[in-house]
KEVOMAR-292302 format. One record per residue: z, x, y of N, C-alpha, C in turn. Coordinates in pm, whole numbers, padded with zeros to 5 digits. Atoms other than C-alpha are relative to their C-alpha. Example, Ala and Ser with C-alpha at 12.3 -4.5 7.8 and 13.67 -1.06 7.14 Angstrom:
REM KEVOMAR-292302
ZAVO,n.up,n.east,n.north,ca.up,ca.east,ca.north,c.up,c.east,c.north
ZAVO,00000,00089,-00119,00780,01230,-00450,00000,00090,00120
ZAVO,-00006,-00082,-00119,00714,01367,-00106,00073,-00077,00109
REM end
This chain:
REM KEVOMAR-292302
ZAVO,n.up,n.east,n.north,ca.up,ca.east,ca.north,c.up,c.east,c.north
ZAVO,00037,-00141,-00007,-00710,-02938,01193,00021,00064,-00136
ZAVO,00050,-00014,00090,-00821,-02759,00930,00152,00160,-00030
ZAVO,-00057,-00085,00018,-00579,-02480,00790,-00091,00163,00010
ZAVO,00056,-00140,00003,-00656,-02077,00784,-00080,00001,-00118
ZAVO,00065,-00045,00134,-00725,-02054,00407,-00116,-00119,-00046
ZAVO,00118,00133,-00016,-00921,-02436,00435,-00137,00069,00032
ZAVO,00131,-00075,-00082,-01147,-02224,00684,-00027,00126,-00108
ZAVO,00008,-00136,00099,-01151,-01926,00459,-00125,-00008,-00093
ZAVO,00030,00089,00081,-01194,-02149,00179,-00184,-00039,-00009
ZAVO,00122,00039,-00064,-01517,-02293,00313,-00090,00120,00074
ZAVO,00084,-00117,-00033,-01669,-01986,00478,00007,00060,-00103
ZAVO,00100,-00041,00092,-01680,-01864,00168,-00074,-00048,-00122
ZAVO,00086,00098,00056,-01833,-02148,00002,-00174,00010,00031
ZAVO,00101,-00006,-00086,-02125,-02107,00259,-00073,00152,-00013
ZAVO,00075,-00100,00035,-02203,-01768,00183,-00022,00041,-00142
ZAVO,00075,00029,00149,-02265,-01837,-00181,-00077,-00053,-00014
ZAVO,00093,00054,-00020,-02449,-02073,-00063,-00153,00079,00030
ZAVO,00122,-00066,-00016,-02677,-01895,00149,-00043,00140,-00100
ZAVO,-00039,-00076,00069,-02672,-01641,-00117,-00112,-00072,-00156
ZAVO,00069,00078,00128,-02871,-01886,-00338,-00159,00033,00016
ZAVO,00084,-00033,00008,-03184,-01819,-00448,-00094,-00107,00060
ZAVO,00082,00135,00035,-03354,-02162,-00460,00044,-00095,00172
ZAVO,-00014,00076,-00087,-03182,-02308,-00087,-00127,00016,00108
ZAVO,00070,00001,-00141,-03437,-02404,00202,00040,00042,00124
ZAVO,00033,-00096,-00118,-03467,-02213,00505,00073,-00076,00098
ZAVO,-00103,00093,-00109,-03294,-02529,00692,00128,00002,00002
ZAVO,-00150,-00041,00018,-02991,-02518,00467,00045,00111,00045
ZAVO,-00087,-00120,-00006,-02893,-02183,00468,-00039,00043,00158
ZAVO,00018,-00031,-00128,-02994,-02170,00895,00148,-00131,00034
ZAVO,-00124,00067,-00006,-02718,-02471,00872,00120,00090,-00035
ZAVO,-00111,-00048,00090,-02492,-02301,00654,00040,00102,00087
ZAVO,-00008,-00127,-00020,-02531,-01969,00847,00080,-00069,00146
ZAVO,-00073,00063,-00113,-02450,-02175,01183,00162,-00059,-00027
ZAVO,-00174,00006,00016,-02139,-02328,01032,00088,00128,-00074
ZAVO,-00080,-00114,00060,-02035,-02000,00877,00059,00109,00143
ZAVO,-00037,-00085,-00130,-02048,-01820,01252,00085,-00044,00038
ZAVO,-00088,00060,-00057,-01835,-02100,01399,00169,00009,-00076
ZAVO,-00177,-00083,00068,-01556,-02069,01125,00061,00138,00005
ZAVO,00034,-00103,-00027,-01619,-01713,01153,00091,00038,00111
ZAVO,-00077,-00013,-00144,-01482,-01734,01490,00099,-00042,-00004
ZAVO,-00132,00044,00044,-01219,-01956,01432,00110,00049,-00047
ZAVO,-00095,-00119,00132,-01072,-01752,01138,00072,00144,00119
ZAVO,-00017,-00116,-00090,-01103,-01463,01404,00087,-00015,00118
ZAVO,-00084,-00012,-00077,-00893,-01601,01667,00144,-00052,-00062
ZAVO,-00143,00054,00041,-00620,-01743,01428,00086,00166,-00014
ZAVO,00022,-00097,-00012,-00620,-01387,01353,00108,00083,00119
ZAVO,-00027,-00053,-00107,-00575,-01270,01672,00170,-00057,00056
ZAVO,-00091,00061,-00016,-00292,-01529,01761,00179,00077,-00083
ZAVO,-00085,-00005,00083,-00096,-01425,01438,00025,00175,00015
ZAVO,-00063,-00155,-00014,-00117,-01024,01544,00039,-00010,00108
ZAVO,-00136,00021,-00138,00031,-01167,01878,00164,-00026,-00052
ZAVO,-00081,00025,00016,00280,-01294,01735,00095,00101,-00109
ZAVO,-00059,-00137,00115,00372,-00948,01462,00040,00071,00132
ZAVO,00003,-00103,-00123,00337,-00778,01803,00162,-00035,00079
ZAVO,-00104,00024,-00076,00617,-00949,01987,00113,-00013,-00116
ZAVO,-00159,00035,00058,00866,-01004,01691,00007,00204,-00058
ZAVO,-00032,-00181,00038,00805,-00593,01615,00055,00063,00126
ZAVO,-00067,-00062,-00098,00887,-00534,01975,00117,-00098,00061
ZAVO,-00107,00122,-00043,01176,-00763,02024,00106,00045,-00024
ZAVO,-00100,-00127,00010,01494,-00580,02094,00064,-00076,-00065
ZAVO,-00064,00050,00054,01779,-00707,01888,00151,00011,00116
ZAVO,-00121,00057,-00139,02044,-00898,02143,00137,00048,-00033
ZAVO,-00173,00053,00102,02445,-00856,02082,00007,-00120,-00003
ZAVO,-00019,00126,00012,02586,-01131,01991,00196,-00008,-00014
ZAVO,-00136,00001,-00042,02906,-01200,02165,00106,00007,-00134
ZAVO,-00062,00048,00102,03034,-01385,01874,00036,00095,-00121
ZAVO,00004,-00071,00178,02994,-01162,01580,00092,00128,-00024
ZAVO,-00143,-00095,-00012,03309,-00968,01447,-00067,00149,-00039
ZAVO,00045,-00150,00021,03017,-00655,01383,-00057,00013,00120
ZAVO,00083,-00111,-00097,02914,-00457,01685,-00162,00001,-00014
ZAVO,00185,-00001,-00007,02557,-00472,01775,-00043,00080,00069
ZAVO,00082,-00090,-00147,02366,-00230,02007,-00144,-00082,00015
ZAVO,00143,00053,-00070,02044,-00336,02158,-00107,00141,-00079
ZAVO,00084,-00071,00084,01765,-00153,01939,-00159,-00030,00034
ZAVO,00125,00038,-00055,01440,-00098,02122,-00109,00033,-00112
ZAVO,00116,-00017,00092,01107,-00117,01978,-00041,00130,-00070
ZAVO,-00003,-00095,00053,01042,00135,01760,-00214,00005,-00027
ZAVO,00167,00014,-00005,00617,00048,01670,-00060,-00113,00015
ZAVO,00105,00068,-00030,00346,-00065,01806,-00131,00035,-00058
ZAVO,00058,00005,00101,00138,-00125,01572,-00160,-00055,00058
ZAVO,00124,00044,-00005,-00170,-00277,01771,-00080,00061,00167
ZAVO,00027,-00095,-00125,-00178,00016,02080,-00163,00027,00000
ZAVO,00131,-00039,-00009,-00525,00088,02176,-00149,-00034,-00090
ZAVO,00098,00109,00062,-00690,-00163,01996,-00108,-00068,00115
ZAVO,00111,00043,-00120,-01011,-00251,02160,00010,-00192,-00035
ZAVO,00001,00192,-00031,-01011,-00639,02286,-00128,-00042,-00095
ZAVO,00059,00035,00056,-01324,-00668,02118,-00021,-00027,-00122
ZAVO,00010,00007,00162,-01333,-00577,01784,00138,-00005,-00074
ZAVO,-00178,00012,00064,-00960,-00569,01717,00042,00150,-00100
ZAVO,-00009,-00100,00094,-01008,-00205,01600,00072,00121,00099
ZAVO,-00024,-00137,-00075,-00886,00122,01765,-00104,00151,-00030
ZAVO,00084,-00079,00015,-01185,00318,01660,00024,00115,-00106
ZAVO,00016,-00113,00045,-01288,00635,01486,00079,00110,00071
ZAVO,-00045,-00102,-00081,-01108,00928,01546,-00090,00095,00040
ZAVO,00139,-00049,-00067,-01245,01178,01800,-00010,00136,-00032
ZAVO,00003,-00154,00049,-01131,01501,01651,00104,00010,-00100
ZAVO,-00129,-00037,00058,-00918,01648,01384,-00029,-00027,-00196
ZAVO,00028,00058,00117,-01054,01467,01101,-00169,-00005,-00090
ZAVO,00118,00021,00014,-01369,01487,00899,-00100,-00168,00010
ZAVO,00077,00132,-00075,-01626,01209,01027,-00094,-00031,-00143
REM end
């Protein structure tokens, strides 16, 4: 398996490619097909890795019996990926308040 920046790496190899003046209509319909699929890929590693910001930003901090400093339990303070649409991974335009 290919790393994040491998995929990166390579999707943007492919759009220099298609990007070329002189490639045939086959290549760059190849190129464009393997550029969607990494595309996607890239997009759910993505996704995985703001799961995982998400739970260590809301992750209370435990006591710890052991430890000669006092701990309190310290709840989440932000959520950083609230009302993010499933789709696009965005939370949109605002709907008032701000010039558009």
């Amino acid at each position: 398996m290919k790393s994040f920046e491998e995929n990166l790496s390579r999707l943007e190899e492919l759009t220099a490619n298609i990007r070329k003046q002189d490639i045939s209509l086959e290549d760059a319909l190849a190129s464009f097909e393997e550029g969607i699929k990494l595309a996607k890929t890239l997009e759910k590693d993505i996704e995985k890795i703001e799961g995982k910001i998400q739970i260590l930003m809301n992750q209370p901090v435990k006591a710890d019996p052991g430890s000669p400093v006092p701990q309190i339990n310290i709840e989440p303070q932000l959520d950083l990926f609230s009302g993010a649409d499933a789709a696009t991974g965005s939370a949109g335009a605002p709907t008032e308040g701000l010039r558009q």
